[in-house]
N, C-alpha and C positions, 0 to 999 in steps of 0.2 A: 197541519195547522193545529196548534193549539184548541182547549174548550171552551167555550162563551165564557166568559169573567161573572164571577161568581158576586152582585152588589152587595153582599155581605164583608168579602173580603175589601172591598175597596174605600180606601178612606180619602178626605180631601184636606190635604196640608199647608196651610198658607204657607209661602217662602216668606222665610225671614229676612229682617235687611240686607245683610252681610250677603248673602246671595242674593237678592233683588238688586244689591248696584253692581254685582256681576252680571248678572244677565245684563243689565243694561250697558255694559259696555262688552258686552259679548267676550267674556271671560269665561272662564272653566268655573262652575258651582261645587261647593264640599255639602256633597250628600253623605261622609261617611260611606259605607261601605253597598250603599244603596243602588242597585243596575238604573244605567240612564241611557235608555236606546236611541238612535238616532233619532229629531223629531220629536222626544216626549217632552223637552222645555218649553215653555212662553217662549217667545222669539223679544228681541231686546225692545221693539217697540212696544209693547206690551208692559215691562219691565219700569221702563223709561214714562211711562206715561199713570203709571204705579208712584214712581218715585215723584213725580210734578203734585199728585195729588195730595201724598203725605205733605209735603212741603206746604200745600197750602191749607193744610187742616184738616184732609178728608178724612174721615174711619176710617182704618185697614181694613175692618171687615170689606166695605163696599168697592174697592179700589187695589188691594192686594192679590195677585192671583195665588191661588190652589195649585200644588201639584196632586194629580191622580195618581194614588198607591195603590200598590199590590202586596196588603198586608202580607199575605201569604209571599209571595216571591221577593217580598225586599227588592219592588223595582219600581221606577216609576214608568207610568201609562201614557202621562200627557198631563194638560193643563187647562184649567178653565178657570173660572172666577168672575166676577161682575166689573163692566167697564167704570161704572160712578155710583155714588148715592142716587135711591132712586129720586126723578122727577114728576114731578104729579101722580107719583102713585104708580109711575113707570120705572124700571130697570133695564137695564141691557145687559148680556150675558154674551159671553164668549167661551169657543170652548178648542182643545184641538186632541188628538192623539197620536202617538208615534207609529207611525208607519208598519210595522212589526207588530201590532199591536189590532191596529182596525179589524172591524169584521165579526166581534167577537163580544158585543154591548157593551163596552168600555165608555165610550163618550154618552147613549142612553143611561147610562146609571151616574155619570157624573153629572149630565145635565137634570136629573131626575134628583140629585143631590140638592143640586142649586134652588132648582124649583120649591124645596123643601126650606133650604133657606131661608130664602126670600121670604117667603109666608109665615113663619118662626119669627121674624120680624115686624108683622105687623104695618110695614112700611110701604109695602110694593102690593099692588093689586092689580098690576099684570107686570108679566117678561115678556122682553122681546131679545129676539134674537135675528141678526142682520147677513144672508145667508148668500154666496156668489152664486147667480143662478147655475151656473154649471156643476153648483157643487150636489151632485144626487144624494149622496151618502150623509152627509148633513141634513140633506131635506126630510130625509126620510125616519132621522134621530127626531126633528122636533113634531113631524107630523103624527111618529109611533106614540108622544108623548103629548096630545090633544091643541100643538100648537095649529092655527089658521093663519097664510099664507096672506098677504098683502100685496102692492102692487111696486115694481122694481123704481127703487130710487138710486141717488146718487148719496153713499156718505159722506164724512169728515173727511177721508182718506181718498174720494174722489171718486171709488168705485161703486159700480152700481150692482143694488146689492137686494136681496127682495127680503124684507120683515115678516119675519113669521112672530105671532103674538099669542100669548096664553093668560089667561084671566085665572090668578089666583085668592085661594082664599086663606083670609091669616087663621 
């Protein structure tokens, strides 16, 4: 296995349109000459629900996802980025990484990115992030990073899902 991912090398890349209406129609992306492991894309809904918000005015910043780079490797990790503009000083965060990839603080330093974001902004004064209780590996990315666990609900998408929340400061 590979060595823990270095958060120095890793950068966060918004996709640009041209490949965000591919992913949403589940196309092949032009990364140029950039490794894309199975896994490390947004998945189309993601994409697609990207594309609704530009449409209706939102800032890229708050509604475009990130790809997770490997300055060093010219590859990408995976993808995170924020679901909407925050509400009441609330954000939500999503994040994922490619499979080949996990295990190795990839998605800690990306969400550890985000968190930094967010705050940089001035806008958000806490993240949450909305977690499938089975998923341990996720839990334990937002609980390394001083998020607190909440009580399991059902989302937008239907599943239920437990909020983990972290209070930032701009």
């Amino acid at each position: 296995m590979s060595q823990v991912a270095d958060p120095e090398s890793i950068a966060l890349i918004p996709v640009d349109l041209p490949n965000l209406r591919r992913l949403a129609a589940s196309e092949a992306v032009d990364l140029g000459a950039m490794a894309i492991p199975d896994g490390a894309l947004p998945p189309a809904k993601v994409a697609t629900r990207a594309l609704t918000q530009l449409e209706l005015g939102r800032p890229p910043f708050w509604c475009v996802p990130f790809l997770v780079v490997s300055e060093i490797r010219q590859s990408v990790l995976g993808g995170c980025g924020f679901k909407t503009a925050p509400v009441n000083g609330t954000v939500e965060i999503s994040y994922g990484v490619a499979r080949s990839e996990r295990g190795r603080g990839v998605a800690t330093s990306a969400v550890e990115r985000l968190l930094q974001l967010a705050a940089s902004t001035g806008l958000a004064q806490q993240v949450v992030a909305h977690i499938l209780p089975d998923n341990v590996a996720s839990s334990r990315v937002v609980s390394r990073l001083g998020f607190s666990s909440g009580q399991a609900l059902v989302d937008s998408d239907g599943e239920t899902v437990v909020p983990w929340v972290r209070r930032i400061a701009p």
